[in-house]
N, C-alpha and C positions, 0 to 999 in steps of 0.2 A: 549534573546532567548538562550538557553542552547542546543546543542547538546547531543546525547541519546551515552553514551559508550557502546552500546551494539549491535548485530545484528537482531534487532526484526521485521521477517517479516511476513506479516498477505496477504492470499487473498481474492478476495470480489466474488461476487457470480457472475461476468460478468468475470472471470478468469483472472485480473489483481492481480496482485504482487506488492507487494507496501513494503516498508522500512521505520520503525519509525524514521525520521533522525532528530527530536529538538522538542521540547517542552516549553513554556512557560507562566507563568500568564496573565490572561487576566483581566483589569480592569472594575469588575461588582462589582454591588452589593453580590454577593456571592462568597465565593472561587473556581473558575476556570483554569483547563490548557485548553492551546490548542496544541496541537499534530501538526504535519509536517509529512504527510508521501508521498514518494517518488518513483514514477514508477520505478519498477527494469524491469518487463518484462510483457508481455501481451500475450493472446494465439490466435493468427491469421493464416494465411497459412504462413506455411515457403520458398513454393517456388510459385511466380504469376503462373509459367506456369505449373504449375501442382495441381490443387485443389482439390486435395483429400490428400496432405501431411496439417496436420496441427500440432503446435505447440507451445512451449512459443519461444516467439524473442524479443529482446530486448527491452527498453522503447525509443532507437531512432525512432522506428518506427509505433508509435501513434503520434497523434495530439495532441497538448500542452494541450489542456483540460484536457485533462486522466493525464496530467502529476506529478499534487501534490493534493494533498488531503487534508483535513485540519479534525477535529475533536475537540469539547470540551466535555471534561469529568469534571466531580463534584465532589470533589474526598471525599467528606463531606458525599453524598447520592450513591456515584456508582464506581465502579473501573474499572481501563484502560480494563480489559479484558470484564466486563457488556458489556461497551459500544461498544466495538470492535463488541461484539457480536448484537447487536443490530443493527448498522448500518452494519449487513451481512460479516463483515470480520474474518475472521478464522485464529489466528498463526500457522506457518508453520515452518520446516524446508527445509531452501531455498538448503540446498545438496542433496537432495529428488527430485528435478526437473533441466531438462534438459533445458540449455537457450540456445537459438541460435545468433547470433549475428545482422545475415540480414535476409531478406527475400529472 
């Protein structure tokens, strides 16, 4: 597994924020990576007692499910941005969005 030198973050259509953090071959019959992406933040209410503020907050405060992602792309028939898009994730510029820490 090779970590990604780069800061590439994609969000998906349920308003998680996720971070390309490694990549690496997967042993198939065809040439395969598979991608590692990483909760940075998710858009939930940012404060319980009050439900009309909402916002992005951190990825401590999802449930481990939401917390890694995984993806394989073909890189023979598709490219990392194809499939990005496919599977509903769109790159973003993460200085563009306000994270909050807690709820």
């Amino acid at each position: 597994m090779e970590n990604i030198n780069a800061n590439i973050h994609v969000i998906n259509d349920e308003k998680f924020i996720y971070k390309i953090e490694s990549v690496r071959q997967i042993d198939s019959s065809e040439y395969a990576l598979s991608y590692t992406l990483e909760l940075v933040a998710g858009w939930d209410y940012i404060n319980p007692d009050n439900n009309d503020v909402q916002g992005f907050v951190s990825a401590k405060n999802f449930i481990d499910a939401v917390q890694i992602d995984f993806m394989s792309v073909y890189p023979l028939s598709e490219s990392l941005g194809e499939r990005l898009k496919e599977e509903g994730y769109k790159v973003i510029d993460i200085s563009n969005y306000n994270i909050k820490e807690v709820k």
